[in-house]
C-alpha positions as CSV (number, residue, x, y, z in Angstrom):
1,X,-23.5,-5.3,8.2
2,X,-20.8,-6.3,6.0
3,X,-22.0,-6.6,2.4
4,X,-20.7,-10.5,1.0
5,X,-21.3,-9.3,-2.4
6,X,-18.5,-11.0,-4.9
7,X,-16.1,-8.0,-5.2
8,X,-14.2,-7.3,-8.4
9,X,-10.7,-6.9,-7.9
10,X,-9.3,-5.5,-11.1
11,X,-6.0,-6.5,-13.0
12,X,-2.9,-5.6,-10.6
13,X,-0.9,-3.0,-12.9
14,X,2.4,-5.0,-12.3
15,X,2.5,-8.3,-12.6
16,X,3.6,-10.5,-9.3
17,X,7.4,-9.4,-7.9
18,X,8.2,-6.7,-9.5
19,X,9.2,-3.9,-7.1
20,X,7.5,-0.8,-7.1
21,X,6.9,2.7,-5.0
22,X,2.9,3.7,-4.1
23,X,3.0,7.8,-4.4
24,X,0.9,10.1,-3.8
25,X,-0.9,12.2,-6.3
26,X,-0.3,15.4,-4.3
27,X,2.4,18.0,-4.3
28,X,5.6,16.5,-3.3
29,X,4.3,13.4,-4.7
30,X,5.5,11.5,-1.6
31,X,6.0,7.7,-0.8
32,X,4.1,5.5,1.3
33,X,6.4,4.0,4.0
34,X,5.5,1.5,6.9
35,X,7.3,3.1,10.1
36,X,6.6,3.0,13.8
37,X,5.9,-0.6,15.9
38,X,2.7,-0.3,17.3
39,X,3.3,-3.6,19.1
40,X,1.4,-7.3,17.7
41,X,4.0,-7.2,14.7
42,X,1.5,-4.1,13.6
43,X,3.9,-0.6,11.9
44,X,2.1,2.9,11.3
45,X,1.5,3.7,7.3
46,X,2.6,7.0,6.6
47,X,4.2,9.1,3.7
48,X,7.3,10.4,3.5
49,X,9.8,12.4,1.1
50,X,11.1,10.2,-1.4
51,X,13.8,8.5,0.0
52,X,14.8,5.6,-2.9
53,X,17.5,3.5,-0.9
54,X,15.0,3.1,2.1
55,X,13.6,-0.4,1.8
56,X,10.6,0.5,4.2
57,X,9.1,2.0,0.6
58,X,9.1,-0.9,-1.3
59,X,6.6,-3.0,-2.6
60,X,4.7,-5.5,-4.6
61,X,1.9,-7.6,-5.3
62,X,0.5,-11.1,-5.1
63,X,-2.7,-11.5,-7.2
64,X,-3.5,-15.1,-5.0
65,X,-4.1,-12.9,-1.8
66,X,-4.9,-10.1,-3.2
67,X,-2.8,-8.5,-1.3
68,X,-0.1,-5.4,-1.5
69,X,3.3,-6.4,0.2
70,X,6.3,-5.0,1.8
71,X,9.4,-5.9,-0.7
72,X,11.8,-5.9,2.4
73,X,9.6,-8.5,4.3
74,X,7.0,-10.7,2.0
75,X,5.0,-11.8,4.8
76,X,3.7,-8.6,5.7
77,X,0.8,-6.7,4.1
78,X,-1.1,-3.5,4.0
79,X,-4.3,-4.0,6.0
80,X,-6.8,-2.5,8.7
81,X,-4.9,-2.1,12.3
82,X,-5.9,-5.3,14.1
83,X,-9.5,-5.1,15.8
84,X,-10.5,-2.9,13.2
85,X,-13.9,-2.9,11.5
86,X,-16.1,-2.0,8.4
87,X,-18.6,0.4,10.2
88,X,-19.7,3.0,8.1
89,X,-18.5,6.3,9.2
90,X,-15.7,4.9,11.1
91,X,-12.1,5.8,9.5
92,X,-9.2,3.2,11.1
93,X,-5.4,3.2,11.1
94,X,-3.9,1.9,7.8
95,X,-1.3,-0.4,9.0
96,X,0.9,-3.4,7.7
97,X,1.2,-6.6,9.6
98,X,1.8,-10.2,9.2
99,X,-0.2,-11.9,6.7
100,X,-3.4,-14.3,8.3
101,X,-5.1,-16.1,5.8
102,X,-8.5,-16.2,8.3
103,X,-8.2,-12.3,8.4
104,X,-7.6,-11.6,4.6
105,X,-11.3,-9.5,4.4
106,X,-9.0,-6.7,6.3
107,X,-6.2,-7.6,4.2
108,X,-7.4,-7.8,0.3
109,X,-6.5,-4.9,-1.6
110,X,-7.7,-3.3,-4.9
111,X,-5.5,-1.0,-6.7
112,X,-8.6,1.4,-9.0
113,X,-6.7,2.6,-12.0
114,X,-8.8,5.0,-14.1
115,X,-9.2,8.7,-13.2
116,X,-9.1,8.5,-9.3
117,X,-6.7,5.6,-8.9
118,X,-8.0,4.9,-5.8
119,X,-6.6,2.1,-3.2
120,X,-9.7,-0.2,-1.7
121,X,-10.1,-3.0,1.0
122,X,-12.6,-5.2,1.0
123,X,-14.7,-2.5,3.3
124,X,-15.0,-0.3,0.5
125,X,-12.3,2.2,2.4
126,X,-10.3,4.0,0.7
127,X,-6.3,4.5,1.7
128,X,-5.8,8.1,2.1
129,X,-3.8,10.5,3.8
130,X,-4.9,11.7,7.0
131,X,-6.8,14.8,7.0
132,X,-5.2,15.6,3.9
133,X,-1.9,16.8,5.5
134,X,0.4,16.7,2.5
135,X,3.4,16.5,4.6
136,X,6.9,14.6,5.8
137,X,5.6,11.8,8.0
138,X,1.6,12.1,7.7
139,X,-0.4,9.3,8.7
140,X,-2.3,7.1,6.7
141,X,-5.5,5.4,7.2
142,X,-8.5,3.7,5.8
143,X,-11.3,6.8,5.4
144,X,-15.0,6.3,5.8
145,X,-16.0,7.5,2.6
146,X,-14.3,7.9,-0.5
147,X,-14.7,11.4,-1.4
148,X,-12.0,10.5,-4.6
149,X,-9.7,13.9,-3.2
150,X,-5.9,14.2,-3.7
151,X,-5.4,12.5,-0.5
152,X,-7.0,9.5,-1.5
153,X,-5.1,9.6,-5.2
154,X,-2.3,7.1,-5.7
155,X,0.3,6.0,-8.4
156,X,2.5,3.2,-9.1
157,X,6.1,4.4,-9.5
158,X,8.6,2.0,-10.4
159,X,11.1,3.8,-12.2
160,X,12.8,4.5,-9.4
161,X,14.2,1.4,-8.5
162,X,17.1,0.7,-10.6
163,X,20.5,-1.1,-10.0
164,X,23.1,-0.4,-13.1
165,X,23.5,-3.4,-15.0
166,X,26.8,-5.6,-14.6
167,X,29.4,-5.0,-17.3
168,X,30.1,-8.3,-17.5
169,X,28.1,-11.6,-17.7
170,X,28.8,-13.9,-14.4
171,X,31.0,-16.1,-14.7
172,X,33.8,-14.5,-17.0
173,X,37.1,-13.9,-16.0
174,X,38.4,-10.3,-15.3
């Protein structure tokens, strides 16, 4: 039985736009990517090696949805794989796929800063590696239970994204 307590969703630690990498907190410190079709406009979460210039690694927020977005394509979000559900002890595929406004319990999203900085839906599931296999290309899905373990560790990096500055202002003559 899904539990309509208000939930808190704590202050995003970007503010709306700004473009940013999700990491993980264990060795390698690899980025989360969205990667295969799975058909239904649905694309397999995974993590990868950092690779910077791919856009598929991009991201940012929107506090009205409460949702985590792909930078390269706005109207897709991090959610639960279509016909998931909340049942307790039942882990589903982490996915991202078109935003629906009459599915957004499988699509809100709280970032936990603090000690953990875990990633939550509205199920109280936490993002988190797949069996904790810290490697190129490992899947990612929503776990059952929190257990608060590397695998379910994440960080904001946006440091990475930077485009040199223009020398010039636009619109003068060189």
């Amino acid at each position: 039985m899904l539990d309509t307590t208000k939930l808190h969703y704590p202050a995003y630690p970007l503010k709306d736009g700004v473009i940013f990498q999700i990491k993980t907190r264990g060795e390698g410190n690899r980025a989360l990517i969205w990667d295969d079709h799975l058909g239904s406009h649905q694309y397999r979460l995974r993590i990868i090696n950092n690779d910077p210039e791919n856009g598929r690694q991009w991201w940012v927020f929107n506090r009205r949805t409460k949702t985590i977005r792909c930078h390269q394509d706005r109207n897709k979000v991090i959610a639960v794989i279509m016909g998931g559900t909340f049942n307790d002890g039942q882990s589903n595929q982490a996915v991202v796929r078109n935003y629906l406004k009459a599915d957004s319990q499988f699509q809100h999203i709280r970032f936990l800063g603090g000690q953990f900085q875990n990633i939550k839906n509205d199920g109280e599931k936490c993002l988190e590696v797949a069996g904790a296999y810290n490697a190129h290309n490992a899947n990612v899905q929503w776990a059952a239970a929190c257990s608060n373990g590397w695998h379910q560790q994440w960080y904001i990096d946006k440091h990475a994204y930077g485009k040199p500055r223009f020398p010039l202002a636009d619109g003068v003559k060189f």
